[in-house]
C-alpha positions as CSV (number, residue, x, y, z in Angstrom):
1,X,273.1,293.8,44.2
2,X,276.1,295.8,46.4
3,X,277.3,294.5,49.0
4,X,279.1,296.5,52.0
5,X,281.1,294.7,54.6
6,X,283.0,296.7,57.7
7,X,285.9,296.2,59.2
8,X,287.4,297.8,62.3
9,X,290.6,297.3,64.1
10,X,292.6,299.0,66.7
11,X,296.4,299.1,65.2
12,X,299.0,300.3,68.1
13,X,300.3,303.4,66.6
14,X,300.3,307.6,66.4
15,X,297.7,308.6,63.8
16,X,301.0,310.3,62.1
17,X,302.2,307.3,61.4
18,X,299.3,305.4,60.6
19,X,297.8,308.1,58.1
20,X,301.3,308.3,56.2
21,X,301.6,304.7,55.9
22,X,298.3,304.4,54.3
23,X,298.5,307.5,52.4
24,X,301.6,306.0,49.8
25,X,300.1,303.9,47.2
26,X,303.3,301.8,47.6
27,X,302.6,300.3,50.8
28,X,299.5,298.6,49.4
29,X,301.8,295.8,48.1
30,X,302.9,295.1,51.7
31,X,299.0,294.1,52.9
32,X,298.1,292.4,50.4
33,X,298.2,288.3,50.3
34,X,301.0,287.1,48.2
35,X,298.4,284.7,46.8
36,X,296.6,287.8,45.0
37,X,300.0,288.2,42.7
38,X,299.6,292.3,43.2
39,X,301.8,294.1,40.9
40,X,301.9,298.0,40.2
41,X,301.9,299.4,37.1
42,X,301.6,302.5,37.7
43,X,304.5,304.1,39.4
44,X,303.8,305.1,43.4
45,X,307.3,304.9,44.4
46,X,307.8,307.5,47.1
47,X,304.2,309.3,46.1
48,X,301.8,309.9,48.1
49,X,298.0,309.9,47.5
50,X,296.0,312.7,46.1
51,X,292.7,313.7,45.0
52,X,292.4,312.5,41.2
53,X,295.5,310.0,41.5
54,X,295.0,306.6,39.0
55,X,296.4,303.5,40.0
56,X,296.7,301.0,37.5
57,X,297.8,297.0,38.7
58,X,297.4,293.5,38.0
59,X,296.0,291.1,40.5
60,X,295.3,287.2,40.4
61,X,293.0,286.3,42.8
62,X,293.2,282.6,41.1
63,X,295.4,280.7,39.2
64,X,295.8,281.6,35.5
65,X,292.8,284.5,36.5
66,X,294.4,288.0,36.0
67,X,292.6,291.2,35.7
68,X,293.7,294.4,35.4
69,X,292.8,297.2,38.1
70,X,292.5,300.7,37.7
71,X,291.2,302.6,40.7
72,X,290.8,306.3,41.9
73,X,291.6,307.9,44.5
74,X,288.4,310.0,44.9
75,X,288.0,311.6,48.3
76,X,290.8,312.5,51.0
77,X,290.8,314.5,54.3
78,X,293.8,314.3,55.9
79,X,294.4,311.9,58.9
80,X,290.8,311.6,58.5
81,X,289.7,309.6,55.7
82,X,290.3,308.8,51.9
83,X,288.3,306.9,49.5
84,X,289.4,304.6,46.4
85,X,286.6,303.3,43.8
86,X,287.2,301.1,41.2
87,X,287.3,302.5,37.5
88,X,288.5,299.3,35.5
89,X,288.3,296.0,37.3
90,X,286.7,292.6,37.7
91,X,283.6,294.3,40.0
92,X,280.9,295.9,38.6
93,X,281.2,298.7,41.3
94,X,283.9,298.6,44.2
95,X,283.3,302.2,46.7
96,X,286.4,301.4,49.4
97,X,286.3,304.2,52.5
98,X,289.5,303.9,55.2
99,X,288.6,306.1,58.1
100,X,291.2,306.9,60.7
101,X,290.8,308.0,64.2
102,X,293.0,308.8,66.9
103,X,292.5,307.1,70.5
104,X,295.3,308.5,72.4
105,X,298.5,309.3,71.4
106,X,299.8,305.6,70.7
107,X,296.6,304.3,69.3
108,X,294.6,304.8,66.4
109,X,291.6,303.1,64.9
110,X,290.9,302.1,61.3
111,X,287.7,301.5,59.7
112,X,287.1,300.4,56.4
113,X,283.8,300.3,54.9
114,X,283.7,298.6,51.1
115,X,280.6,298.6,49.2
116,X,281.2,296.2,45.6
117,X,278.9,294.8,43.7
118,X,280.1,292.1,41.5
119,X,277.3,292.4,38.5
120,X,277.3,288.9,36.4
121,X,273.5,288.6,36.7
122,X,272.3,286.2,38.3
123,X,275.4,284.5,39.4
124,X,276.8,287.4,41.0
125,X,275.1,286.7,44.3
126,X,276.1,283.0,44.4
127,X,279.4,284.0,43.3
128,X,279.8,286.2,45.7
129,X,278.2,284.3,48.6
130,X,279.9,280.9,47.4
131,X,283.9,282.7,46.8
132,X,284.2,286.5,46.6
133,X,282.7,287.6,49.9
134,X,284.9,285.0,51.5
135,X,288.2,285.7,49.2
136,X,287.6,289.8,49.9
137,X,287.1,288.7,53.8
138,X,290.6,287.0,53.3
139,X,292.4,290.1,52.0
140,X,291.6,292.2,54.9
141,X,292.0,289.4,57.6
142,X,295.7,289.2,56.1
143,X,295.2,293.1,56.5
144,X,294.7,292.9,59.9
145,X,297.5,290.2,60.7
146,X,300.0,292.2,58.8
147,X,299.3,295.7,60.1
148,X,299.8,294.7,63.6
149,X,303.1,293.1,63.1
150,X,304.5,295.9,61.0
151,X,303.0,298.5,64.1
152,X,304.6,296.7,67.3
């Protein structure tokens, strides 16, 4: 059974800048928990995002768990929006949509909207209830924390 979870926060900076943060692959790296042992494999050095791009990396979301991640970028309008969805990964089905909109000129708001569903049967809910929903509310808490430090 998916679940979708929102998230909206106010980060104290142009769209501009905003948009071509999140719009390099690279900079995924920086807002992401340290715990979670990202690493590219796919090279996004200096790229930015496109319709069609793959991004293949490794994450650890436990100790001696690693899974490999391969996800798509599937949907972009500029300074608007883009959307990621998983294509090989631990999830059954991850559907990951970053909206942008400007508030005035030194303000923009972000909201993501994630729909996953982590399958495994019948454990997938308790899973998900018990450690994933609170591990994936984690990740974008850190998110938050680290986005409005690297804005001031």
């Amino acid at each position: 059974m998916p679940t979708t979870k929102i998230w909206k926060s106010t980060v104290p900076q142009n769209l501009e800048k905003v948009w071509d943060f999140f719009s390099r692959p690279e900079n995924l790296n920086e807002i992401t928990p340290d715990d979670m042992k990202f690493q590219f494999l796919t090279d996004t050095k200096g790229k930015k995002m496109y319709e069609g791009m793959i991004i293949r990396y490794n994450v650890s979301p436990l100790p001696l768990m690693k899974f490999n991640w391969v996800t798509e970028i599937t949907k972009i309008r500029e300074k608007e929006y883009f959307v990621d969805e998983q294509r090989i990964g631990p999830y059954k089905m991850w559907h990951h949509e970053h909206h942008f909109r400007k508030i005035d000129e030194n303000t923009t708001e972000m909201t993501d909207i994630l729909t996953y569903d982590v399958g495994k049967g019948i454990l997938g809910p308790i899973l998900d209830r018990l450690f994933i929903g609170k591990k994936v509310d984690g990740i974008f808490d850190f998110r938050e924390t680290t986005i409005s430090k690297y804005f001031k």
